[in-house]
N, C-alpha and C positions, 0 to 999 in steps of 0.2 A: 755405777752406783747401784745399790743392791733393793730391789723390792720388798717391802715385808706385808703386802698384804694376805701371807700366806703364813705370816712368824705372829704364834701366839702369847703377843707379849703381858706378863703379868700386872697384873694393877698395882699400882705404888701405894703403900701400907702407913708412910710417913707422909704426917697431914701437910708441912711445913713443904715438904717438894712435891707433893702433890699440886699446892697452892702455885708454885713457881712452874709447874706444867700449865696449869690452865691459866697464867698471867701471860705466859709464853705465848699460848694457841692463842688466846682469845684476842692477844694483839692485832693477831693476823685476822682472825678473822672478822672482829670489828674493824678491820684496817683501821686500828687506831694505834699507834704507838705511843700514846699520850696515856693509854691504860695503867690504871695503878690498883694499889691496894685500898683497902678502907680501914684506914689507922693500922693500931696492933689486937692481936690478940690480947684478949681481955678487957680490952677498950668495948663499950656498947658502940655494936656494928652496924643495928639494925636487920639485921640477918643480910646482910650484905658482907662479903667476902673483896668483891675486885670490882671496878665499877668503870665505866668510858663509854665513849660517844662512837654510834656505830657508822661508818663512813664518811668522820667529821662534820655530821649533821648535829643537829639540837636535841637525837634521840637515845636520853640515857640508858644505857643498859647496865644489869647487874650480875654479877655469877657469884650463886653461893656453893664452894666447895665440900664436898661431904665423902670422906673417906669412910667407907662402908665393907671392910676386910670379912670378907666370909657373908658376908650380911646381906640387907637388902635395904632399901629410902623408904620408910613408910608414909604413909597419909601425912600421918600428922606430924612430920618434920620439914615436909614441904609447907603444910598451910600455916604453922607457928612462924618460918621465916616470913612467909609472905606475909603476914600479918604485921610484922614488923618493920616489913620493908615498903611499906603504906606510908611509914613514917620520913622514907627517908629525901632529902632534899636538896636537888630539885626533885620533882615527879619524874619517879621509871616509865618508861615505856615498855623494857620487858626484863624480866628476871629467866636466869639459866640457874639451873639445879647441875652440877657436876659433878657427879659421884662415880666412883670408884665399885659401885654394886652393877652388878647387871641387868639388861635390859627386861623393865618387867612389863606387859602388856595392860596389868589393873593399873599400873602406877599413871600410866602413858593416857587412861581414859579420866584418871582421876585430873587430871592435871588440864585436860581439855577441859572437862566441865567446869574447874574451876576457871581456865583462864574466860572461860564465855561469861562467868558469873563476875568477875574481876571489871572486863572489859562492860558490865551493863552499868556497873557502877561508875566509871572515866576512870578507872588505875590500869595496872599492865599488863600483857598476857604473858603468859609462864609456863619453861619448855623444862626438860629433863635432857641433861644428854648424860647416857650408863658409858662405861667403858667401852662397851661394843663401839657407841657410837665416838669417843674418844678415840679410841684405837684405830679405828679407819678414817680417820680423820689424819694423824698422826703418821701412818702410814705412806698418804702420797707422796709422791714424789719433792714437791714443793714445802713440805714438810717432816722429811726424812733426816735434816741437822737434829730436829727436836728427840729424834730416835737415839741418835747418835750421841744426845746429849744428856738425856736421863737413863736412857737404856744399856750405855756402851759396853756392859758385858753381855749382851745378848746378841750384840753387831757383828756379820763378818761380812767385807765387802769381796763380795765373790769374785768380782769381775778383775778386783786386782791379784785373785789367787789362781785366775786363768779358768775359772770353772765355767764352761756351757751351762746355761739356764733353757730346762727343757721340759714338757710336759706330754702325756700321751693322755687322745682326748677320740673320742668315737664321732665322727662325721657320714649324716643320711644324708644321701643326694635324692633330692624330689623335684619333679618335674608335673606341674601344675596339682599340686596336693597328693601326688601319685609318689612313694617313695620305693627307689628300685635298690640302691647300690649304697651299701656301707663301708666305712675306713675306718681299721684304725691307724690312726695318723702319728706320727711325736715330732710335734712344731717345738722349734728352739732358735736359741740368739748365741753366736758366740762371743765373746768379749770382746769388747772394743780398744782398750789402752793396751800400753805395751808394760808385759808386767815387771819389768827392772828399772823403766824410766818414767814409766808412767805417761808417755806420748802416744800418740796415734799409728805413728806409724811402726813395723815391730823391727826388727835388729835385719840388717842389709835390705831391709827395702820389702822385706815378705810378708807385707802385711793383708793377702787378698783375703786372707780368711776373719779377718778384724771385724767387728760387728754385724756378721752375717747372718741374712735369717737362713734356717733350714728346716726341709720339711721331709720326714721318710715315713713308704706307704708300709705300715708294719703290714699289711694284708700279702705286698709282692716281696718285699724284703728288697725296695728301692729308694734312693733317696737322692734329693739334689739340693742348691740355694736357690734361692729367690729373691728377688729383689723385688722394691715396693716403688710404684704399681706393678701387679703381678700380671702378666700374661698367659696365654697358654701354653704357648710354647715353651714357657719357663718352665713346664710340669709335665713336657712331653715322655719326659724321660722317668717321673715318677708313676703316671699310670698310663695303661696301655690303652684307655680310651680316649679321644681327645674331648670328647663331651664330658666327659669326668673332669679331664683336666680345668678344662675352660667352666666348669660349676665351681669347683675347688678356688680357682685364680677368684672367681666373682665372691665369693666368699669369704677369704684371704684379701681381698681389697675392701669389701664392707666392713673387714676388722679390723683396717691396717694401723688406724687411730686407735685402735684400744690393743693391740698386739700384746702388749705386757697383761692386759687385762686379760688373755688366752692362757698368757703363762703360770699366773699366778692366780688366777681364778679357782673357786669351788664347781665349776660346772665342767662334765665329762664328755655331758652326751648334746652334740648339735646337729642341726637342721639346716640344710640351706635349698630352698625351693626356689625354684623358677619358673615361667609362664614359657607357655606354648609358644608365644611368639617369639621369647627371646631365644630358644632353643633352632626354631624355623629361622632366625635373622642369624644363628652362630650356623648354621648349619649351610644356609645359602651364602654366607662372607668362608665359610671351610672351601666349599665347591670351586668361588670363584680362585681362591688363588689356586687350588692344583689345577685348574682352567688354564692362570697364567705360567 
């Protein structure tokens, strides 16, 4: 299944399925599936759009959607619903702004100060979430159908087209704040299903190269797989130093939980330092086995 937290997908323009994105998400993440609408359009809403209880507790929540094409949420779009949604019953606990405008920093302090002002009075406190914050949201993994499901001309699942997902990313090795040796590296996953049957295993049994990570040092113009947890030895063959290697592996296992977040990430350039002692403990456990 394909990541998109690297696909820049556009904001939806039609109010009506915009509305049915944020009934969708908001399901989940009120883990409420009991989430609905608030009447119809035209009907007085009270500036409420979709409204439910967040983890089946007694705390209602509201989202007012706000399709904002080209645009931006001002001030006073937010404080007129919320003024309204004072009215609405039972008592909110929080109001969500969901717009389709992006993320603005005045809008984010306005919205604090009101909610502190909101809150001195006993009513709700009230967030903003811009498409930025929609979009990564949307994005995970756990929510990659809803992609698939508003977005499907911008979908292609790569991993049924056989494509390697790979990225080239610059890695400093530092040893106690002291950094000596840089990489550039291209960490990548190869697919995992098999692309005519869509099973794991691929056609006569050859399937070793099926979900494989692989890592090549663009510096030596070496490359090997790895498996997760990484060892050193697994990378002996990528750099000619074993202390290189054995920084890389510690590295490569601090990410091993977010790996896709390597692949599919904004950041180029990392760091991985280590302390004196653990270079002196890799270095006296190297010793012992050429000892044995």
């Amino acid at each position: 299944m394909p990541d998109l937290r690297n696909l820049q997908l556009a904001p939806l323009d039609d109010e009506e399925r915009f509305e049915d994105l944020c009934l969708a998400l908001w399901r989940r993440i009120l883990n409420q599936p009991a989430a609905q609408r608030n009447g119809r359009r035209g009907q007085r809403q009270q500036g409420v759009d979709l409204f439910g209880r967040r983890d089946g507790s007694s705390a209602w929540v509201a989202i007012q959607c706000k399709v904002r094409s080209g645009g931006s949420l001002s001030d006073a779009d937010v404080l007129n619903d919320v003024r309204s949604a004072k009215e609405f019953n039972p008592r909110l606990t929080e109001m969500v702004f969901a717009t389709t405008a992006r993320r603005d920093p005045g809008l984010q302090e306005y919205v604090r100060v009101l909610t502190d002002a909101n809150l001195a009075e006993g009513y709700f406190s009230v967030s903003v979430w811009s498409w930025d914050d929609i979009r990564e949201e949307i994005s995970k993994e756990e929510n990659l159908d809803l992609c698939y499901r508003f977005f499907e001309g911008a979908m292609i699942n790569y991993e049924n087209l056989g494509i390697a997902v790979s990225r080239l990313v610059r890695l400093t090795l530092s040893v106690a704040g002291t950094a000596d040796s840089t990489y550039e590296l291209l960490l990548g996953r190869t697919p995992r299903r098999d692309l005519q049957t869509g099973d794991a295993a691929g056609e006569f049994g050859l399937d070793y190269w099926r979900g494989q990570h692989f890592i090549a040092n663009w510096s030596e113009r070496s490359i090997d797989t790895f498996p997760v947890p990484t060892y050193t030895s697994d990378l002996e063959e990528v750099f000619r130093s074993k202390r290189d290697a054995y920084i890389v592996s510690k590295w490569l296992n601090d990410n091993h939980k977010s790996f896709t977040d390597l692949l599919y990430g904004e950041t180029d350039n990392y760091l991985c330092d280590i302390s004196s002692e653990e270079l002196l403990e890799f270095i006296g456990g190297d010793d012992d086995e050429e000892s044995d």
